[in-house]
GUZAPA-934804 format. One line per 2 residues: for each residue x, y, z of C-alpha. Coordinates in steps of 0.02 Angstrom, whole numbers. Each point is the difference from the previous one (the first is absolute). Example, Ala and Ser with C-alpha at 12.3 -4.5 7.8 and 13.67 -1.06 7.14 Angstrom:
BEGIN
615/-225/390; 69/172/-33
***
This chain:
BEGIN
173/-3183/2676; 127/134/10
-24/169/-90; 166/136/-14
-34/176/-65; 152/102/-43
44/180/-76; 17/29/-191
-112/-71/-112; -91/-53/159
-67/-164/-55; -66/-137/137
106/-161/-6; -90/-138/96
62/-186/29; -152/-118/-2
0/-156/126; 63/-109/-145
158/111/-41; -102/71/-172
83/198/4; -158/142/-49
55/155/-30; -126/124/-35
17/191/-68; -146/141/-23
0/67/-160; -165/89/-40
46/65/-186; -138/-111/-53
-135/-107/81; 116/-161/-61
106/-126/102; 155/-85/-89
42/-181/54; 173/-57/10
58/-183/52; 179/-60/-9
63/-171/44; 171/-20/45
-24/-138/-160; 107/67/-119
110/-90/-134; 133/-14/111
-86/-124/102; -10/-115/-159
67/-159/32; 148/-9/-93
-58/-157/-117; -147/108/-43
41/160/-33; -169/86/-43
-111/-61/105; -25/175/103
-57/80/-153; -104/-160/-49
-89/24/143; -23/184/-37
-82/-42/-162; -125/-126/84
-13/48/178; -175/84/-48
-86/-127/-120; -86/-70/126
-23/-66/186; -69/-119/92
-170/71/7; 0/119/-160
38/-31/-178; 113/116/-109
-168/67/-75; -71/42/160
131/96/62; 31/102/-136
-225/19/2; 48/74/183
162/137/-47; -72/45/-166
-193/21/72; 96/139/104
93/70/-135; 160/-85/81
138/-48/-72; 141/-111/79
174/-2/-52; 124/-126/54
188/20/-26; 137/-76/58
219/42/20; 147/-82/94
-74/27/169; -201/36/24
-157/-63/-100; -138/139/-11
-155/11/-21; -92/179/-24
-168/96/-18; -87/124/30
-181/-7/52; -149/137/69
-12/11/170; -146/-88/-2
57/-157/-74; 160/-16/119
-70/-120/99; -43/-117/-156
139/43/-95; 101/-52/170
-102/-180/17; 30/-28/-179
200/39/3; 11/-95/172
-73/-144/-101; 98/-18/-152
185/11/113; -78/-118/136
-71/-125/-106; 63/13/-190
-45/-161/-78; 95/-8/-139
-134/-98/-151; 111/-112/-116
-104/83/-151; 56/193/69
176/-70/37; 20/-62/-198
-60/153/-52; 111/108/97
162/-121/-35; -48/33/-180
18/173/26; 144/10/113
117/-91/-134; -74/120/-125
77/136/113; 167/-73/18
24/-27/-181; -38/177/-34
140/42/151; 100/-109/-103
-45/108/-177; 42/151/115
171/63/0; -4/135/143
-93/-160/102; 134/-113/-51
126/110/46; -78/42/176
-9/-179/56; 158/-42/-49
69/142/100; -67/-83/154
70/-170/-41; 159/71/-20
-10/91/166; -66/-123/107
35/-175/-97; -137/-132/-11
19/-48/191; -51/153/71
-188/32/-34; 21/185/-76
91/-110/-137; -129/-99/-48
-134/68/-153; -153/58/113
-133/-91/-123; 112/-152/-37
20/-80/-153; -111/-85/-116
57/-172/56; -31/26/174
-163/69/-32; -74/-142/-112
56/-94/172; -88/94/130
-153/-87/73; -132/70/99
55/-98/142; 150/121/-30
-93/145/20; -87/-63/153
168/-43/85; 65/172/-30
-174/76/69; -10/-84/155
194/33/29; 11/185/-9
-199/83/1; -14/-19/183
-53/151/114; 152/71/79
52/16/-206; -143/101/-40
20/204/25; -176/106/-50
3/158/-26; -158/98/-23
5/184/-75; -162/110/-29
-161/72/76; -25/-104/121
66/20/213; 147/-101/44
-100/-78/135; -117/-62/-120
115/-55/-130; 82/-110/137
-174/-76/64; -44/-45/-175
171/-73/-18; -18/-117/152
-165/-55/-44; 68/-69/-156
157/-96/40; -8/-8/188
-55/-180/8; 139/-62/-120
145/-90/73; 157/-64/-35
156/1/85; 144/126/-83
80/-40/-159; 183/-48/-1
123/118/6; 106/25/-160
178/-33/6; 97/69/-146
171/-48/-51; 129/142/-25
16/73/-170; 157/-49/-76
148/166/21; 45/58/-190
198/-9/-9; -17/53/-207
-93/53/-126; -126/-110/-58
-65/-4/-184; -152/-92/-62
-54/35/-186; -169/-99/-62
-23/35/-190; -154/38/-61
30/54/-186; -187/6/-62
-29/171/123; 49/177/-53
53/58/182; 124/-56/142
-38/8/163; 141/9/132
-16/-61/169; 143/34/105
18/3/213; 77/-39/157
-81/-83/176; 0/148/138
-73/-14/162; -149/-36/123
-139/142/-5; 43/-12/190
178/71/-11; 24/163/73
77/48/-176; -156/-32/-75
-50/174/-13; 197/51/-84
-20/-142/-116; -196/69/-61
87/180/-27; 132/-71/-87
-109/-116/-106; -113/150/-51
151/108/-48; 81/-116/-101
-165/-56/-113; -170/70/73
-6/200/20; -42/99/-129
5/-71/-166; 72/-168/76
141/69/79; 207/6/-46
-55/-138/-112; -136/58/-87
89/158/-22; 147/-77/-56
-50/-140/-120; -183/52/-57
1/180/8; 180/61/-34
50/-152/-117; -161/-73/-74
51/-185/23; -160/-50/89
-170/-27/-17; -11/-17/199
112/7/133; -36/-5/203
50/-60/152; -96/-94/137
62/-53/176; -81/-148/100
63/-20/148; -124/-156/89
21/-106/144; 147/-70/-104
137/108/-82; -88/65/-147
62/63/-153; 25/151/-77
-44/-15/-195; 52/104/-154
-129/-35/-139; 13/63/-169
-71/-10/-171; 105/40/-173
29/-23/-173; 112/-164/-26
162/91/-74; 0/107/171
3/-137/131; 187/19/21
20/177/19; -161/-9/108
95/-125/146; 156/117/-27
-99/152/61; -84/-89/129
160/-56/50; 91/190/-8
-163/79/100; 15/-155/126
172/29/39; -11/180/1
-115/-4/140; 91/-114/90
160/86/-13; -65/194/14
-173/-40/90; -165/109/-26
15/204/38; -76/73/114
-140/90/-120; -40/-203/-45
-22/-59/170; -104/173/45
-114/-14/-173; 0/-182/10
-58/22/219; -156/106/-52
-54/-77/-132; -20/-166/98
-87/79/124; -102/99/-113
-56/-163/-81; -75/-79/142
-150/115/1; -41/-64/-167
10/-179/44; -131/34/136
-107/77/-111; -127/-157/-54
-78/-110/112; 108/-145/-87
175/98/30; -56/22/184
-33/-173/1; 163/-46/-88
104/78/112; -65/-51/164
28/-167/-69; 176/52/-43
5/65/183; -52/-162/67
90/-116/-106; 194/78/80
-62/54/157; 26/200/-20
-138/53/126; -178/78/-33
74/158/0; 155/-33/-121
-81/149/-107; 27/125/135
183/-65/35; 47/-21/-191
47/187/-12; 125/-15/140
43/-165/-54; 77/47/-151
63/189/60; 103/-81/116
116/-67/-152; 139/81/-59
96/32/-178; 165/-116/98
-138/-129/35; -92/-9/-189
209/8/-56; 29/-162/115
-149/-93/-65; 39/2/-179
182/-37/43; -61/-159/83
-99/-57/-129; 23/96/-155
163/-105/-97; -10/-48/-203
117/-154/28; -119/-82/122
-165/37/-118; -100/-116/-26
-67/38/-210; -128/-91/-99
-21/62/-181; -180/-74/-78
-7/23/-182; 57/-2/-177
172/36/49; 151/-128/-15
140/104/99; 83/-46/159
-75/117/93; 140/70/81
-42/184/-29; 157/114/57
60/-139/157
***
């Protein structure tokens, strides 16, 4: 067993004999320890005729093992006033709690049993399947939902897994066995997959130890490596409208594919993301279109760059008779970056309030926990909070200007209106 300790946060990260990854960070606000497991399980290892499965197996993973029935386990979280939530997005399933220092140990066995062993009951799996096409119908009643996933297909298309909608459809659900669910579980919740982190009152040393007495004797060889395709290059503008007259709002979804959280630009592109629709009162385009003109209910920006080229997304929410003028602004403020790039007061506000933000993230035992994970997940480095300052004051206004001018161009867009709206779509392009 090999155990790193690094500057920064100044978490242990230790490698158990089976490849499980521990990392474990002091935190004595409150005598507490938060749990959390991800799985490299995500949707995007769905097989492609079953698209839902990961989150399937999200919903059921902890209704029961091999030795312990859904009743039993919930007897042993709630009898510790635990409570375990289990989500799941394109890349990681995750399971988190938090638990008394006391009760890590248990808390561990119990958590090392339900991702070791889930059994997956045929009566739990019904009930969950019932509940899962609940869900997607209400996606499908949702506009700003509808118009989300449909951004994505448009993006990526249907072969690329990013495409595909994460909790399936309602056929492929009613087909999903609990062999299914097996399948997928044995495939992908193996222990090189797994990365713990433990935050709270407890010594990393510790943490660790009770770590390895849980999964240490669990063994599987690694999971297969993912190979994604490309995502397809835009060469126009892309327009999808879905009507949905019975709602009172549109919801715009409009976006590009940028690049690997890897790239060295990564840091230019998360300036220029939080310029354009993040600082403040959502940035240029919150000022703009919500503030200055009134045409939205919502507007922000969000860039996720992943271990594929992510993409950078535009949402918005407004009244029906303003979708048009609402693409043509996003349009104006999306060329006018790209053309005149930020100023140097954005990229210096934009700087410290980035770095003024981690402090708050790391104020919980869960945000600790969240961004280790985050940490983990690309490979940054224990002390990645130590080097983000630097990180990002090493980027320059010329390097923010070149980012948008890469990315940033309304007749590549890819634009998905969701609503009661019969237009084109077009906006101002």
């Amino acid at each position: 067993m090999k155990t790193i300790e690094q500057r920064g946060l100044a978490p242990a990260r230790s490698v158990l004999d089976n490849g499980v990854r521990v990392i474990a960070k002091q935190a004595g606000a409150t005598p507490a320890v938060t749990l959390h497991a991800a799985f490299e399980a995500g949707t995007i290892f769905d097989p492609p005729s079953e698209p839902g499965v990961s989150h399937f197996v999200s919903r059921t993973i902890d209704r029961g093992t091999a030795r312990h029935t859904a009743e039993e386990i919930a007897d042993q979280l709630e009898n510790r006033g635990v409570s375990l939530a289990i989500t799941v997005n394109r890349h990681a399933l995750s399971l988190v709690c938090t638990c008394l220092v006391e009760d890590l140990d248990s808390i561990l066995a119990t958590l090392a049993d339900v991702v070791t062993q889930p059994a997956f009951p045929d009566p739990e799996v019904e009930t969950r399947r019932g509940e899962i096409i609940t869900m997607i119908r209400q996606d499908e009643d949702n506009p700003a939902a509808m118009a989300g996933e449909g951004l994505f297909s448009l993006l990526y298309g249907d072969g690329h897994p990013y495409g595909r909608r994460p909790r399936g459809s309602v056929g492929v659900v009613e087909r999903i066995t609990r062999a299914s669910l097996q399948t997928f579980h044995a495939a992908r919740f193996r222990p090189p997959a797994l990365s713990l982190v433990l935050v709270g009152d407890v010594e990393p040393a510790r943490a660790i130890e009770s770590a390895s007495r849980a999964f240490s004797a669990w063994k599987a060889a690694p999971p297969a490596e993912p190979v994604f395709p490309p995502a397809p290059p835009s060469r126009e503008r892309r327009v999808r409208v879905i009507p949905m007259m019975n709602k009172a709002q549109a919801d715009i979804a409009y976006g590009f594919t940028t690049i690997l959280r890897a790239d060295p630009a990564y840091y230019a592109y998360w300036l220029m993301n939080n310029i354009l629709g993040e600082y403040s009162i959502g940035g240029r385009l919150g000022d703009s279109i919500r503030e200055r003109q009134g045409m939205a209910y919502y507007v922000f920006s969000a860039l996720d760059a992943n271990v594929v080229p992510g993409p950078l997304l535009i949402r918005a929410g407004v009244n029906p008779a303003n979708v048009d003028r609402a693409l043509a602004s996003i349009d104006q403020e999306i060329a006018r970056m790209a053309a005149d790039g930020p100023t140097d007061q954005e990229v210096a506000e934009s700087r410290q309030y980035l770095i003024g933000s981690m402090p708050r993230r790391l104020e919980t035992n869960v945000g600790i926990a969240n961004f280790l994970q985050m940490v983990e997940f690309f490979g940054l480095g224990m002390d990645f909070d130590a080097r983000m300052p630097d990180l990002l004051g090493r980027v320059t206004r010329d390097e923010v200007h070149a980012a948008a001018r890469a990315v940033l161009d309304p007749s590549k867009a890819a634009v998905v209106v969701a609503g009661p709206y019969a237009g084109a779509g077009t906006g101002g392009s």
